[in-house]
C-alpha positions as CSV (number, residue, x, y, z in Angstrom):
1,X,38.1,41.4,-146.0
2,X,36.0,38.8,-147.7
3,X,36.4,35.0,-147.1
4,X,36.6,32.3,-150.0
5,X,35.0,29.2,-150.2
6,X,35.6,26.8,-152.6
7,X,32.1,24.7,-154.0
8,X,33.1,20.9,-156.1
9,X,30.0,21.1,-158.9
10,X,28.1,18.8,-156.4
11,X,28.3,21.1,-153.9
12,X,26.8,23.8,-156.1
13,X,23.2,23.4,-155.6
14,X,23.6,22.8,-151.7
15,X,24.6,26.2,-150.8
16,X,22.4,27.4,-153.9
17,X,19.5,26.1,-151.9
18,X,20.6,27.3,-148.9
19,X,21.4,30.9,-149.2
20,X,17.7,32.4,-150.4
21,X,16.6,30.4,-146.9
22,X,19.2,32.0,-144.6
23,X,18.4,35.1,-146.5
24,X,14.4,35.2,-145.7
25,X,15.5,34.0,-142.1
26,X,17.6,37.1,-141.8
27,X,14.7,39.5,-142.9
28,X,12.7,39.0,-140.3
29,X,15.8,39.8,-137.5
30,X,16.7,43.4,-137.2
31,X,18.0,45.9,-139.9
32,X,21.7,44.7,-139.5
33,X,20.1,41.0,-140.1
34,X,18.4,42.6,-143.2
35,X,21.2,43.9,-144.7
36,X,23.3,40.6,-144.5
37,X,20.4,38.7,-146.1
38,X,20.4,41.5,-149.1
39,X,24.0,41.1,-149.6
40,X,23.3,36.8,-149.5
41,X,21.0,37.0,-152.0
42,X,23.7,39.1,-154.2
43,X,26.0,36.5,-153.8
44,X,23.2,33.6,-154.6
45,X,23.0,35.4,-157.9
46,X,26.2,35.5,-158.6
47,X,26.4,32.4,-157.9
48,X,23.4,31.4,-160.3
49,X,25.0,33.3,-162.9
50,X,28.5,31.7,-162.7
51,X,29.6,29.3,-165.4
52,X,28.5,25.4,-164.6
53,X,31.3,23.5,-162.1
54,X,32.8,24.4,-159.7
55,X,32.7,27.5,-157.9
56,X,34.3,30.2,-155.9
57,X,32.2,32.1,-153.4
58,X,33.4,34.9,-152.0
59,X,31.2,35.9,-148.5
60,X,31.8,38.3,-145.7
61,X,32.3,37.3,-142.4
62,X,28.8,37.9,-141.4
63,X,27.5,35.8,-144.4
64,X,29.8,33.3,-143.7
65,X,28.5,33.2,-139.9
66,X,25.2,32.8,-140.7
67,X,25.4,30.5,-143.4
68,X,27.3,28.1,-141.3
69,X,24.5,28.5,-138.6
70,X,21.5,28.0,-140.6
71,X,23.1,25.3,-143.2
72,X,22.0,22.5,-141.2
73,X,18.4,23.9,-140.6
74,X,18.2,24.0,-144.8
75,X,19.4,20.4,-145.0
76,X,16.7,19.4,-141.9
77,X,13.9,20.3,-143.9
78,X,14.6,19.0,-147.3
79,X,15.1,16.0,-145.4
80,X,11.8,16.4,-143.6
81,X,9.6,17.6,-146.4
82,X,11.2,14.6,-148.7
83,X,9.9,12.3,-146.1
84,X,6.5,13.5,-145.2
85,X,6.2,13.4,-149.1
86,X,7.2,10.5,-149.7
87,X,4.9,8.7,-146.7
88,X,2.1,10.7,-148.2
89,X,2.6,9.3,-151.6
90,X,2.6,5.6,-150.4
91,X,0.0,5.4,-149.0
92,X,-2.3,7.3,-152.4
93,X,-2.4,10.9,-150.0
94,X,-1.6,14.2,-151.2
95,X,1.6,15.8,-151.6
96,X,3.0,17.1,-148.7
97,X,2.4,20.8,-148.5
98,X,5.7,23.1,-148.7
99,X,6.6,24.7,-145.9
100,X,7.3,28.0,-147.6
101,X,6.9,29.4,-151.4
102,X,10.3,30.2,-151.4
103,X,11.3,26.4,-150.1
104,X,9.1,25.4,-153.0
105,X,10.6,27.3,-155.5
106,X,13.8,26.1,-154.6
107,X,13.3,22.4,-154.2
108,X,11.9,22.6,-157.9
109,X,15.0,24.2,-159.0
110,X,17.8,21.9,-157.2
111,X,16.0,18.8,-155.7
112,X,12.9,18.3,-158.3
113,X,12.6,14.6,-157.4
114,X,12.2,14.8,-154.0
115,X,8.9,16.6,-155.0
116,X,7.7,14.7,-157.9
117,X,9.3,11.1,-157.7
118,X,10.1,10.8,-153.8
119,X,9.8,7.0,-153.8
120,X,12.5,7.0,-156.2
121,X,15.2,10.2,-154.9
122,X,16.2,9.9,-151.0
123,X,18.3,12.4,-149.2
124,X,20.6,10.2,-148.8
125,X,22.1,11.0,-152.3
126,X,22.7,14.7,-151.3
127,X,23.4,14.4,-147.3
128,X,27.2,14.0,-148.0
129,X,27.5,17.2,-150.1
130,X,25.1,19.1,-147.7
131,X,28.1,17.9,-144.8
132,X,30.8,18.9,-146.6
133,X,29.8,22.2,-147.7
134,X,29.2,22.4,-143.2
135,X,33.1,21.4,-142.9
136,X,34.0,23.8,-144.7
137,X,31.9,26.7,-143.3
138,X,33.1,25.4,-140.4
139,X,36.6,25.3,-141.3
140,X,36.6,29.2,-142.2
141,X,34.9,30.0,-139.1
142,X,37.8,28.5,-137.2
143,X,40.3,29.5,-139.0
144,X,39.0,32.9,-140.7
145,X,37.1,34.6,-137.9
146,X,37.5,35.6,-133.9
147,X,33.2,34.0,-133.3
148,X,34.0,30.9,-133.3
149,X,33.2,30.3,-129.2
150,X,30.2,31.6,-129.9
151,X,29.7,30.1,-133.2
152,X,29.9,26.7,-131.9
153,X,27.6,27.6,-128.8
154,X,24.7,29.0,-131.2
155,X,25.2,25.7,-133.4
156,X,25.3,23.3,-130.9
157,X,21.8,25.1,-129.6
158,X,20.4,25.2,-132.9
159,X,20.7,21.2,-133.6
160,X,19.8,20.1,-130.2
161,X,16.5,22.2,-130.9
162,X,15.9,20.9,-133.9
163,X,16.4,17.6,-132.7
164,X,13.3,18.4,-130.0
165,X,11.2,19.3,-132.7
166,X,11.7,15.8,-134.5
167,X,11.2,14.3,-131.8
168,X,8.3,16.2,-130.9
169,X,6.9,15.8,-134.2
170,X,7.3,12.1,-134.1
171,X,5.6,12.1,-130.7
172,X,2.9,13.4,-132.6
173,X,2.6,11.1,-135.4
174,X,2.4,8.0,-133.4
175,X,-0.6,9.4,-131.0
176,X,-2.8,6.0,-131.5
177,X,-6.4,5.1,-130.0
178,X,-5.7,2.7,-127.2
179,X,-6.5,-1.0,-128.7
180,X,-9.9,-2.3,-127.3
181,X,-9.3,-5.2,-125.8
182,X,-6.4,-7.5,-126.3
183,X,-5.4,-8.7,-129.9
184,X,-6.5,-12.5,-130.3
185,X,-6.6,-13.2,-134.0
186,X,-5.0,-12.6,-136.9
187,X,-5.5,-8.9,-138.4
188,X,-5.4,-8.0,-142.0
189,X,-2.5,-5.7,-143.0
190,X,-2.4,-5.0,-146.6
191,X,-2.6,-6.8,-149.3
192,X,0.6,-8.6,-150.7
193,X,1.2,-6.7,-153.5
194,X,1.1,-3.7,-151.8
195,X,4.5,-4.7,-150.0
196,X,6.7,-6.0,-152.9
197,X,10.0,-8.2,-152.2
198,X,12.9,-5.6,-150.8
199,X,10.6,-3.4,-150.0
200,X,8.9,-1.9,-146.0
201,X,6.2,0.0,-145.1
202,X,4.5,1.5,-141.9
203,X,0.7,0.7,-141.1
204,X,-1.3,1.2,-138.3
205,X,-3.4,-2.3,-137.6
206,X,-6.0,-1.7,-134.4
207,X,-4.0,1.2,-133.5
208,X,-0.7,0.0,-132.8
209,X,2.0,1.1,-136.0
210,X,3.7,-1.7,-137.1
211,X,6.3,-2.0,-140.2
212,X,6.1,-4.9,-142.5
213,X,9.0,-6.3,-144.3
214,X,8.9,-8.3,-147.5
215,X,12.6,-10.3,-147.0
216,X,12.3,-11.9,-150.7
217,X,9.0,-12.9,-150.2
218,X,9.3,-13.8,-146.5
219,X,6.7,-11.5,-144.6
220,X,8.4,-10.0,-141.4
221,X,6.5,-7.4,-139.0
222,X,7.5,-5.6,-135.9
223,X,7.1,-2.1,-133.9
224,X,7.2,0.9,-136.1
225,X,9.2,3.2,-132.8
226,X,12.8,3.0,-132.5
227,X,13.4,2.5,-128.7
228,X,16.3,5.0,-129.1
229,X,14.4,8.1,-129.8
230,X,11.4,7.2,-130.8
231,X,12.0,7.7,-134.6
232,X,9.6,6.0,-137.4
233,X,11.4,2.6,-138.0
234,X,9.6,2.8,-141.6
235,X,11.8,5.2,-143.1
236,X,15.1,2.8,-142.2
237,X,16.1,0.1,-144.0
238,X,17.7,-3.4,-144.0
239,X,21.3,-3.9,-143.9
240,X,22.6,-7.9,-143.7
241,X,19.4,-9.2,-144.9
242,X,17.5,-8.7,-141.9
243,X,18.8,-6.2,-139.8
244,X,16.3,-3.1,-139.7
245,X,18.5,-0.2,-139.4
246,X,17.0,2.9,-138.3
247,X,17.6,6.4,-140.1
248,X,17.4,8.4,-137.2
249,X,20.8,7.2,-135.6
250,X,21.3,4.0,-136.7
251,X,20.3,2.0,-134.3
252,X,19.7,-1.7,-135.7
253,X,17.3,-4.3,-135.1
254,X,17.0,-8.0,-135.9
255,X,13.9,-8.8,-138.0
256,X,13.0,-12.0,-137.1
257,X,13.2,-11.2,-133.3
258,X,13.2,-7.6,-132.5
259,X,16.1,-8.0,-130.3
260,X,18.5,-4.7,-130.7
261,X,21.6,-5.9,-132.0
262,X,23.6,-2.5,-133.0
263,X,22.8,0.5,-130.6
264,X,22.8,4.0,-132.2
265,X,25.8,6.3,-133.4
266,X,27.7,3.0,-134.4
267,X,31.3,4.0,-136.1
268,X,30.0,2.5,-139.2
269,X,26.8,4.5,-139.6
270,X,28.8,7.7,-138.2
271,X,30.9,7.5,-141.4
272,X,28.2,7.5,-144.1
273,X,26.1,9.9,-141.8
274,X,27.4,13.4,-141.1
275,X,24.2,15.2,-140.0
276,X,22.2,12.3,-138.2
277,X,25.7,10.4,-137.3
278,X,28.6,12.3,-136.7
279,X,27.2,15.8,-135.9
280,X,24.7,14.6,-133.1
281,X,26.6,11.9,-131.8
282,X,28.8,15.1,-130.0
283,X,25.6,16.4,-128.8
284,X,23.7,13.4,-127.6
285,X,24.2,11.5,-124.2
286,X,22.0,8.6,-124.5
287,X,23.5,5.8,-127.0
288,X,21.9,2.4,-126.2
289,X,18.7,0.6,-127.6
290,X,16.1,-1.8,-126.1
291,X,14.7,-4.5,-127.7
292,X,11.6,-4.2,-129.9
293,X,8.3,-6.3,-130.4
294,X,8.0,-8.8,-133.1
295,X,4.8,-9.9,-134.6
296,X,3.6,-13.7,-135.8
297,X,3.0,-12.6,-139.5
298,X,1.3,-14.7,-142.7
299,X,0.1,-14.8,-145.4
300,X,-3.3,-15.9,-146.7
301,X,-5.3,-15.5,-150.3
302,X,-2.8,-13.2,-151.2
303,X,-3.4,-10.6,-147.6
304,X,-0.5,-10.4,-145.1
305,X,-2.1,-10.9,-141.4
306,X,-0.1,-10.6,-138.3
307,X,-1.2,-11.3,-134.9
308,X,-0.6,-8.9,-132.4
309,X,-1.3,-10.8,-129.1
């Protein structure tokens, strides 16, 4: 007996996205995989077809299973492309490359901007529609279907390994040359109006990453690693005029100090954050912060410096 699951008109194009994914992940299991990912992509086009607004999808229990498995692995790498993407564009690189043809495809057709304007779209914007389109999944699993020990058990194991490879992958970005020496003067950082007011960016200055903050004109630097996990401080932003808040988990820093003055999974960020928030504050044990460095920063002839003694 198929299960119903009702879509708002925002909540559309998540599990439009979604679906073609889940369904190429299921191809490559066995033939009883194979044949739930033919009878996903049926209902994606069905669903494509459908008049614009809301929606009614009707799924099988199996669909339903896997859908609620492999929504959150969708939703991690839209996030993840949109941010390599966007980092690449800052600093005049390349666009990121897509993970997948099909992921291309799809991004063009439902998330266009996190391709071609990411400065300007963030993931932010969909997140909340991505989490509630996972409640209810979630919901119908309870309530709909006898799997739901087991469901939870393959979820829990498929965000905590996610969650490695972010971390790994972070790991990875920040690999640095050891600095030679200690720092004694002042190093150049960018130039000015490369870092407008309201604005932050990550650089890497003899090595060590660093983010800069313009606060209105007042130039603010400080470690680019969130003590928590390790996360890229860069793609956080400021909260209370100087409080660097990081996207990871939301742990939050002070600016002008580095001094850790919110540790992660804070009630407030767990309310506008179901993945990163909510979700993995079940799943994670370690919920406190350390302090971070901050640097002596100025500005000269128009080029930030910072001294990293």
């Amino acid at each position: 007996m198929p299960v119903t699951l009702e879509l708002t008109p925002d909540e559309r194009p998540i599990l439009a996205f979604a679906m073609p994914l889940v369904a190429d992940w299921l191809n490559q299991g066995t033939s009883d995989h194979r044949e739930v990912g033919a009878s996903l992509r049926s209902v994606y086009e069905a669903l494509v077809r459908a008049a614009e607004g809301p929606a009614t999808v009707e799924l099988s229990r199996d669909e339903l299973y896997y859908l609620g498995l492999r929504l959150y692995p969708a939703a991690v790498q839209l996030e993840d492309y949109w941010l390599e993407n966007k980092e690449n564009r800052e600093v005049g690189g390349e666009p990121a490359p897509f993970p997948s043809v099909l992921f291309e495809r799809l991004a063009r057709a439902y998330f266009p901007d996190a391709i071609d304007d990411p400065s300007i779209w963030d993931f932010e914007t969909v997140a909340p529609f991505f989490g509630g389109v996972q409640r209810k999944l979630d919901e119908l699993i309870r309530t709909q279907t006898r799997a739901r020990g087991l469901y939870q058990r393959e979820k829990t194991a498929i965000v905590r390994r996610l969650h490695e490879q972010r971390e790994e992958r972070a790991r990875h970005r920040r690999t640095v040359v050891p600095l030679l020496g200690v720092a004694t003067a002042f190093r150049r950082v960018a130039r000015l109006e490369d870092l407008p007011p309201g604005a932050l960016r990550r650089f890497d200055v003899d090595g060590k990453p660093i983010v800069a903050l313009n606060l209105g004109g007042e130039v603010r630097v400080v470690d680019a690693i969130c003590s928590h996990m390790k996360w890229n401080l860069a793609r956080g932003w400021v909260e209370a005029g100087d409080k660097l808040t990081c996207s990871a988990h939301g742990a939050q820093y002070d600016v002008h100090t580095g001094r850790c003055v919110r540790g992660p999974f804070a009630p407030e960020f767990n309310r506008k954050h179901f993945f990163n928030g909510r979700l993995l504050s079940w799943l994670m044990a370690k919920r406190s912060c350390s302090d971070i460095r901050a640097y002596e920063a100025k500005v000269e002839d128009g080029e930030i410096l910072v001294n990293l003694a």
